[in-house]
ChimeraX commands (.cxc) that place a marker at each C-alpha (Angstrom):
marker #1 position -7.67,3.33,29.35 radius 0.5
marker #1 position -9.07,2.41,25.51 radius 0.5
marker #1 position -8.28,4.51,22.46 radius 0.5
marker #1 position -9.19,7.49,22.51 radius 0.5
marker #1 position -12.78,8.65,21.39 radius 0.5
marker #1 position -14.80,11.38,19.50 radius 0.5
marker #1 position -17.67,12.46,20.50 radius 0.5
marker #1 position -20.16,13.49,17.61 radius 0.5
marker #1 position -22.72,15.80,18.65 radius 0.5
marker #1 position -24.65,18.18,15.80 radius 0.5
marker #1 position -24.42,21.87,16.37 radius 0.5
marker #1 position -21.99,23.34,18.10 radius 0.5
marker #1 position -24.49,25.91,19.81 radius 0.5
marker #1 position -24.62,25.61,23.93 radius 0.5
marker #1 position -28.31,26.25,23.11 radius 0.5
marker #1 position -28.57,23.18,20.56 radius 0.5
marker #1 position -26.03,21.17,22.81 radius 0.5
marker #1 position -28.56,21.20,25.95 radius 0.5
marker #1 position -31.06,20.02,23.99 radius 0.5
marker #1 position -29.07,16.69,23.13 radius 0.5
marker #1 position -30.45,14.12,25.01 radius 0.5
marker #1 position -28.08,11.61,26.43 radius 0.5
marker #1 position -29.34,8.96,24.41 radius 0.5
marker #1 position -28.76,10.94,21.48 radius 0.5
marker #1 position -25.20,11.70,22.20 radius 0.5
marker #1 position -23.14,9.37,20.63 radius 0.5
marker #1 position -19.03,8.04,21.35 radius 0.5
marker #1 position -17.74,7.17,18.78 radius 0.5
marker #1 position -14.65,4.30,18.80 radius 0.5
marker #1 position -12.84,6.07,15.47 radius 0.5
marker #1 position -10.05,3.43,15.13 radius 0.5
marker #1 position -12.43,0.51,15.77 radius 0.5
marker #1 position -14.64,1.99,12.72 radius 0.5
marker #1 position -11.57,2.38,10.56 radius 0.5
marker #1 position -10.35,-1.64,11.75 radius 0.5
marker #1 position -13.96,-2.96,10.88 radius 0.5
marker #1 position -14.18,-1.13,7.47 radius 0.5
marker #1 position -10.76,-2.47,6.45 radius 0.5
marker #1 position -12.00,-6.04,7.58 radius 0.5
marker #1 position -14.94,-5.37,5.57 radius 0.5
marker #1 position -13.05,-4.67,2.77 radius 0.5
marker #1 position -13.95,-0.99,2.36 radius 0.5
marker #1 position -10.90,1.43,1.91 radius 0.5
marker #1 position -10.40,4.99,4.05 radius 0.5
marker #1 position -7.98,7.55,3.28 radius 0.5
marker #1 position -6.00,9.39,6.25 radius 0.5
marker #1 position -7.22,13.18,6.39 radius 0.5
marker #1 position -4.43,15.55,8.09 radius 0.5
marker #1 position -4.03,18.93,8.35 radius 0.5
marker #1 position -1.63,18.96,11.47 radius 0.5
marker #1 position 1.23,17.32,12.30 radius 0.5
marker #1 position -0.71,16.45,15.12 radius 0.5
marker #1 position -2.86,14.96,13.05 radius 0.5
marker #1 position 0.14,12.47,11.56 radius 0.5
marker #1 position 1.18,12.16,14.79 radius 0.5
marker #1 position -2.06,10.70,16.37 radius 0.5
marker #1 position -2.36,8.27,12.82 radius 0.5
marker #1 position 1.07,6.75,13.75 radius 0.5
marker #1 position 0.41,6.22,17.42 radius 0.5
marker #1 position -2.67,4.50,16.56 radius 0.5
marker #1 position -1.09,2.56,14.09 radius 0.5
marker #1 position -4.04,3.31,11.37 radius 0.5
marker #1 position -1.27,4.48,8.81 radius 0.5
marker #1 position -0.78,0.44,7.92 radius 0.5
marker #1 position -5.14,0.74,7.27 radius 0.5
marker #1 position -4.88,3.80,5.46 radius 0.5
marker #1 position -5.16,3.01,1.31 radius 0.5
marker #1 position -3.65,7.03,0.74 radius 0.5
marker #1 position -2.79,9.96,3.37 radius 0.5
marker #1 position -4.38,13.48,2.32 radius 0.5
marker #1 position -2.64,16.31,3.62 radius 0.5
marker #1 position -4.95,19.20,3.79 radius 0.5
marker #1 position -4.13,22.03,4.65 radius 0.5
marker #1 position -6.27,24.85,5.11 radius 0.5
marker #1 position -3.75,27.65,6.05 radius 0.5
marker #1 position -3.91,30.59,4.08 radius 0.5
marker #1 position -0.72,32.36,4.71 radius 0.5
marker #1 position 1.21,30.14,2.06 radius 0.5
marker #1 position 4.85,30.08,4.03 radius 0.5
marker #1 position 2.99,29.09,6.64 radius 0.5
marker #1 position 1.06,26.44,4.91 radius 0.5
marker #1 position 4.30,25.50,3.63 radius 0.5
marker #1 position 5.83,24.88,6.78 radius 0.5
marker #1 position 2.69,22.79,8.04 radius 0.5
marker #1 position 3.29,20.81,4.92 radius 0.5
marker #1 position 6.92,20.45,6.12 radius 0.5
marker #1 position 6.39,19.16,9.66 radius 0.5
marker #1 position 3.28,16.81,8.56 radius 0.5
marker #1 position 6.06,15.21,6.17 radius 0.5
marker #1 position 8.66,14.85,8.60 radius 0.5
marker #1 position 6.65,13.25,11.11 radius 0.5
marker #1 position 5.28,10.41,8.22 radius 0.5
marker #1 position 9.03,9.94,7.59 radius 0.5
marker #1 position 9.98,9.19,11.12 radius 0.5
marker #1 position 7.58,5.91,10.57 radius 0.5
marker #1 position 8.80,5.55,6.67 radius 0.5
marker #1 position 5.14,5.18,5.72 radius 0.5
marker #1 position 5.26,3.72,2.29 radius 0.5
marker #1 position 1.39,5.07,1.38 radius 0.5
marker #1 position 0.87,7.65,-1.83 radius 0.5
marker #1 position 0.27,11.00,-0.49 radius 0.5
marker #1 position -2.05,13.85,-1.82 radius 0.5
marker #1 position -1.44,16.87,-0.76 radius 0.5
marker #1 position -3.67,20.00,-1.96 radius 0.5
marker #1 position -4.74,23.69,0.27 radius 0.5
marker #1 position -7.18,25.88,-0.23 radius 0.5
marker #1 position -8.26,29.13,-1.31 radius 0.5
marker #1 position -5.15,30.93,-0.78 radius 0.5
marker #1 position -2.83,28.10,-0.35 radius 0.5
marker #1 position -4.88,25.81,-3.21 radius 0.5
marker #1 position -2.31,27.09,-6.33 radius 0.5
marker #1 position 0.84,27.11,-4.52 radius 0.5
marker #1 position 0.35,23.64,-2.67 radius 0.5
marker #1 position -0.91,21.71,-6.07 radius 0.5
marker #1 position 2.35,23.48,-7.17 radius 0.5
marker #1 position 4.66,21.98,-4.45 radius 0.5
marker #1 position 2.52,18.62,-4.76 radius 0.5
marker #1 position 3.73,18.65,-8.76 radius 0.5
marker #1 position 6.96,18.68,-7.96 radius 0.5
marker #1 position 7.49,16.62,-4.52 radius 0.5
marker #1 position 5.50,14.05,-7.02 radius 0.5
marker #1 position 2.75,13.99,-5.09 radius 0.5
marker #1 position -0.87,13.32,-6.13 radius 0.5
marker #1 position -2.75,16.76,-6.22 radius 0.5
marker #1 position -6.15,18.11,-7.02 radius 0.5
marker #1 position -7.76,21.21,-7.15 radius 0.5
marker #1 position -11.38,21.94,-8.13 radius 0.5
marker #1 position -14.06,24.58,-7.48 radius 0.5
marker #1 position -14.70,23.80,-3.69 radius 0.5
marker #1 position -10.84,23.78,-2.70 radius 0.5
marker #1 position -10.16,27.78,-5.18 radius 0.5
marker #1 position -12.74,30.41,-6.16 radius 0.5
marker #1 position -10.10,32.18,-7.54 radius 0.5
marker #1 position -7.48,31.20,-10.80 radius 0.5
marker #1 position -3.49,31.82,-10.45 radius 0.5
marker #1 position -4.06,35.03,-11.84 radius 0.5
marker #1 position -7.11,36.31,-9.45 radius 0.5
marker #1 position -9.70,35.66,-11.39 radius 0.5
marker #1 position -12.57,34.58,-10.05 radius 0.5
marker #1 position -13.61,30.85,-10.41 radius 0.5
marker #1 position -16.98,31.45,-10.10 radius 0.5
marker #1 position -19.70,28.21,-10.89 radius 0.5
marker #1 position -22.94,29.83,-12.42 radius 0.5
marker #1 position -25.73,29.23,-14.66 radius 0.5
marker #1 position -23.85,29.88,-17.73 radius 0.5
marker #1 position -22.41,26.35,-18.93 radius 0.5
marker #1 position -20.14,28.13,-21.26 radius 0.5
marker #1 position -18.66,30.18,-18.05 radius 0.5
marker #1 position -18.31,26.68,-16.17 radius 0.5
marker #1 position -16.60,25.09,-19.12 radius 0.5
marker #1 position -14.41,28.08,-19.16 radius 0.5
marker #1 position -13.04,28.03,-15.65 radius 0.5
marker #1 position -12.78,24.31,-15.54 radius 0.5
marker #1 position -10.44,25.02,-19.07 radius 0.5
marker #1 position -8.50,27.95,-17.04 radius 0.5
marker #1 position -7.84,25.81,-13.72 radius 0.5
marker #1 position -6.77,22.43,-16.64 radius 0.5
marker #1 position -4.47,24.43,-18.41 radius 0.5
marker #1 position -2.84,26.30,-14.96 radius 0.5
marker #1 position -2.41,22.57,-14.06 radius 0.5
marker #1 position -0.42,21.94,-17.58 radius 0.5
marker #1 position 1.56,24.50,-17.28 radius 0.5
marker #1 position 2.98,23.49,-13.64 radius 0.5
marker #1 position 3.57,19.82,-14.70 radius 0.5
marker #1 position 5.19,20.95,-17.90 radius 0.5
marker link #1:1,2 radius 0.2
marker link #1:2,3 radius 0.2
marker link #1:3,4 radius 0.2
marker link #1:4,5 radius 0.2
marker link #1:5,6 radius 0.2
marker link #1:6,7 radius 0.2
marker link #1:7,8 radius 0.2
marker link #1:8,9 radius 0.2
marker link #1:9,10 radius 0.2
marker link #1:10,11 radius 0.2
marker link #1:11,12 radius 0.2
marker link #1:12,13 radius 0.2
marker link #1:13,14 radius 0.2
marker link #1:14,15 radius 0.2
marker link #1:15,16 radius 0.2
marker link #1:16,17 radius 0.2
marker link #1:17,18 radius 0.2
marker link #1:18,19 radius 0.2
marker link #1:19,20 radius 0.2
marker link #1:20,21 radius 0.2
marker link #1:21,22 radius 0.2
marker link #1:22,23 radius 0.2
marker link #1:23,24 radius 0.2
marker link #1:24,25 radius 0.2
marker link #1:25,26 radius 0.2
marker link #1:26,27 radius 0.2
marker link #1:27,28 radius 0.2
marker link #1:28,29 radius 0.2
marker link #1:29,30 radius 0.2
marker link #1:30,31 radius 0.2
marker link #1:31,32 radius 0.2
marker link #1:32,33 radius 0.2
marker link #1:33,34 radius 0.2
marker link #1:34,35 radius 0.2
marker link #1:35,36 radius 0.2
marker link #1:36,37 radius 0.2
marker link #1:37,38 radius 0.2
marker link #1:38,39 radius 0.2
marker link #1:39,40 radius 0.2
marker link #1:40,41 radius 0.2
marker link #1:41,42 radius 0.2
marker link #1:42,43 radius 0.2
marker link #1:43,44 radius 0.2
marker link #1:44,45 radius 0.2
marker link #1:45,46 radius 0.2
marker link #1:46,47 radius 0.2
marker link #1:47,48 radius 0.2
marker link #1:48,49 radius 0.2
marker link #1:49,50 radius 0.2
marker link #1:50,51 radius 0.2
marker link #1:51,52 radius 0.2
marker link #1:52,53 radius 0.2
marker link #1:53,54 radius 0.2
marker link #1:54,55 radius 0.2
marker link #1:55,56 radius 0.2
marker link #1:56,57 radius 0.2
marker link #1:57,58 radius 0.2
marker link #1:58,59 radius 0.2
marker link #1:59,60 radius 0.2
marker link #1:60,61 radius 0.2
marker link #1:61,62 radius 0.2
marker link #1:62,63 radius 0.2
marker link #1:63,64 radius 0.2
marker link #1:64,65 radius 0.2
marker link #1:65,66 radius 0.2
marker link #1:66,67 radius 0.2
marker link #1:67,68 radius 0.2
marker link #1:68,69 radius 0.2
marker link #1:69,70 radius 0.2
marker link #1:70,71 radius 0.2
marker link #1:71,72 radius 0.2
marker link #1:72,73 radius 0.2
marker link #1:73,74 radius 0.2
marker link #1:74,75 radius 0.2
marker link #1:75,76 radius 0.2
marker link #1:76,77 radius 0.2
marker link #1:77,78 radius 0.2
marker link #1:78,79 radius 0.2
marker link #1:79,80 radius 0.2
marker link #1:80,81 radius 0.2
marker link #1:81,82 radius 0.2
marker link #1:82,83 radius 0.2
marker link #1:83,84 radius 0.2
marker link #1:84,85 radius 0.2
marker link #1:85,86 radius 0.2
marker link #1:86,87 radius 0.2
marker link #1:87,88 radius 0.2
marker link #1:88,89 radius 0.2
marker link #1:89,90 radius 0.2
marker link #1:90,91 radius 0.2
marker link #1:91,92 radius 0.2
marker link #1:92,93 radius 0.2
marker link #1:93,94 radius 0.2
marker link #1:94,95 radius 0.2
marker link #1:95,96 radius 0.2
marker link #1:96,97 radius 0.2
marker link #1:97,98 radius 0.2
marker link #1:98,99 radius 0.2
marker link #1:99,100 radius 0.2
marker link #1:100,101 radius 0.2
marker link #1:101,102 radius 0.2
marker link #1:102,103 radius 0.2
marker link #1:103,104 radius 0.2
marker link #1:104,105 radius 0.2
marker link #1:105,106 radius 0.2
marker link #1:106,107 radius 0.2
marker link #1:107,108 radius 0.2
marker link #1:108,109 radius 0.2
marker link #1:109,110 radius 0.2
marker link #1:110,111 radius 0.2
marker link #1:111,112 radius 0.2
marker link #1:112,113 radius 0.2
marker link #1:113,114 radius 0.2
marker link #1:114,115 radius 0.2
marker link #1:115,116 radius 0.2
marker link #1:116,117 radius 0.2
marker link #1:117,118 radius 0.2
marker link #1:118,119 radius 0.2
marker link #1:119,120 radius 0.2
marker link #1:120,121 radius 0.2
marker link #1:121,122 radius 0.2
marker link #1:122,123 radius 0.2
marker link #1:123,124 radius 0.2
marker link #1:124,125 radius 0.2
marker link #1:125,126 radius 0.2
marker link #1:126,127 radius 0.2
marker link #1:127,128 radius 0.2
marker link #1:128,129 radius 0.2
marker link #1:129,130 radius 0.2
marker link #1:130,131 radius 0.2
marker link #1:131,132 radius 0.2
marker link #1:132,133 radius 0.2
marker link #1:133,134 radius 0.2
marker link #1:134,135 radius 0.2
marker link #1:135,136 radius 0.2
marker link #1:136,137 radius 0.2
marker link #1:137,138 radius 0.2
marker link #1:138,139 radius 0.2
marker link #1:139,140 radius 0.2
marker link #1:140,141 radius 0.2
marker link #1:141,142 radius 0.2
marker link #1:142,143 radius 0.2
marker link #1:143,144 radius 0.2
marker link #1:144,145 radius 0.2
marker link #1:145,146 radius 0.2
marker link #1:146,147 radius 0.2
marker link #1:147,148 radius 0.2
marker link #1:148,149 radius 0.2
marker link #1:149,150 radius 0.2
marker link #1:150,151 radius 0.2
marker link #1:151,152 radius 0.2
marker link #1:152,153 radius 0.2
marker link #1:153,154 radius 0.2
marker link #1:154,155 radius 0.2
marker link #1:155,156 radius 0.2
marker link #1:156,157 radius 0.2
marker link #1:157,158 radius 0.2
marker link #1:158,159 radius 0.2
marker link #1:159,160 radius 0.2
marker link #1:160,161 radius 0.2
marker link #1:161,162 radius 0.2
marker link #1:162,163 radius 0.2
marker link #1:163,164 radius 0.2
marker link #1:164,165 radius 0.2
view
């Protein structure tokens, strides 16, 4: 039995899924496309939101090809984000994976995850398409006005400030 594959195949739809040809369908060998890039010299960052996800990186053994590991979580409830944070961590411990880690959420998790990330060390970031809303439930919205744009990319800066000092 080989690795194990993904199979990449547009729309989710059964109606658009029929309609795939079996020449179009497509297997794709993920770890052998990680391997050649890193013998090409190209770079690819580990994306996990699960600890199944960190689990699957270490049996492969693509968390020695990995320049950083992103742990994304999407989670909303932020305890519970928390606690998927926890167990992704523990598992990359059992395997003392010496890569840099950024860890960031989103929408309701974004702010209290680039919080944690501040002080675990971590590398963080937080921007428009991860928050539409600042700490204080604002909203973050991106429009026409430059001046509003320049405004909420000021409000999410200085939130940042404040958590790292």
């Amino acid at each position: 039995m080989g690795p194990p594959r993904i199979r990449l195949a547009g729309s989710q739809s059964a109606a658009a899924q029929s309609q795939l040809t079996a020449k179009r369908r497509r297997i794709v060998d993920v770890p052998a496309v990680i391997a050649r890039l890193h013998r090409s010299g190209i770079g690819t960052e580990a994306g996990l939101a699960h600890p199944e996800d960190a689990k699957r990186l270490l049996s492969l053994g693509l968390d020695r090809l990995a320049l950083r590991l992103l742990v994304e979580v999407n989670e909303q409830e932020r305890t519970h984000a928390s606690a998927i944070v926890d167990e992704i961590l523990a598992v990359l411990r059992t395997a003392d994976v010496p890569k840099p880690v950024l860890l960031h959420g989103a929408n309701a998790s974004a702010w209290p995850l680039l919080q944690r990330a501040v002080e675990s060390g971590f590398s963080t970031r937080i921007g428009l398409e991860d928050v539409k809303f600042l700490p204080d439930r604002s909203p973050a919205e991106l429009n026409t006005d430059s001046r509003r744009f320049v405004w909420v990319f000021r409000a999410i800066y200085d939130e940042a400030c404040l958590i790292y000092g």
